[in-house]
C-alpha positions, -999 to +999 in steps of 0.1 A: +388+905-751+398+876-729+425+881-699+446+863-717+453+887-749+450+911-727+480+897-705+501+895-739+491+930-753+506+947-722+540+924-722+543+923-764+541+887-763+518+860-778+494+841-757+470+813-761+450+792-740+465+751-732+439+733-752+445+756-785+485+749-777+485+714-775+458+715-806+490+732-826+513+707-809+494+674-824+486+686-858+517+712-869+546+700-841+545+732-820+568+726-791+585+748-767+624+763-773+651+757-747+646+791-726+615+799-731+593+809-704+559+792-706+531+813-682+502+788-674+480+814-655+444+807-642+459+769-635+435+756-607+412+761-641+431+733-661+428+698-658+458+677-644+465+656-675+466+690-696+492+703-674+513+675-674+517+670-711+527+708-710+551+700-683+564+671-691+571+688-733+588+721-712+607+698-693+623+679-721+631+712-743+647+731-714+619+754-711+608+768-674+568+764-669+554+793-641+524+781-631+502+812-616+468+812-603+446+819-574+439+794-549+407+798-537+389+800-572+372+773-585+391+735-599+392+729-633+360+709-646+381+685-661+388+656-629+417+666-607+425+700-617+453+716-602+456+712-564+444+742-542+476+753-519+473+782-502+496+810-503+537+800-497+562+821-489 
């Protein structure tokens, strides 16, 4: 079972991973509800144009986008994953 589902069995909510989202987006019009809160984790793991089509469609339907992730794990294999910041406060 992937970290993912596991993530969503302990809140009660459904999860799925960006490139299956944005699959359902293209083909069936999935989008995002004003409200919603979107949990991108593992993001240093996604590739920069991924996230910003996500971004960019939460943005425009009101929804807030958490990006979570840690920061010294490996980029995305896609060209310019997310940037590595360290820790803020």
């Amino acid at each position: 079972m992937s970290d993912g589902r596991i993530l969503g069995d302990d809140l009660g909510i459904a999860t799925e991973n960006t490139a299956k989202w944005q699959h359902n987006h293209l083909l069936h019009g999935t989008t995002f509800q004003p409200g919603q809160l979107v949990i991108i984790d593992e993001t240093s793991l996604a590739g920069a144009l991924s996230l910003d089509r996500i971004t960019h469609l939460a943005h425009t339907a009101g929804t807030k986008v958490l990006l979570v992730g840690d920061y010294a794990q490996l980029q995305s294999v896609d060209a310019c994953g997310a940037p590595r910041t360290g820790p803020t406060r």
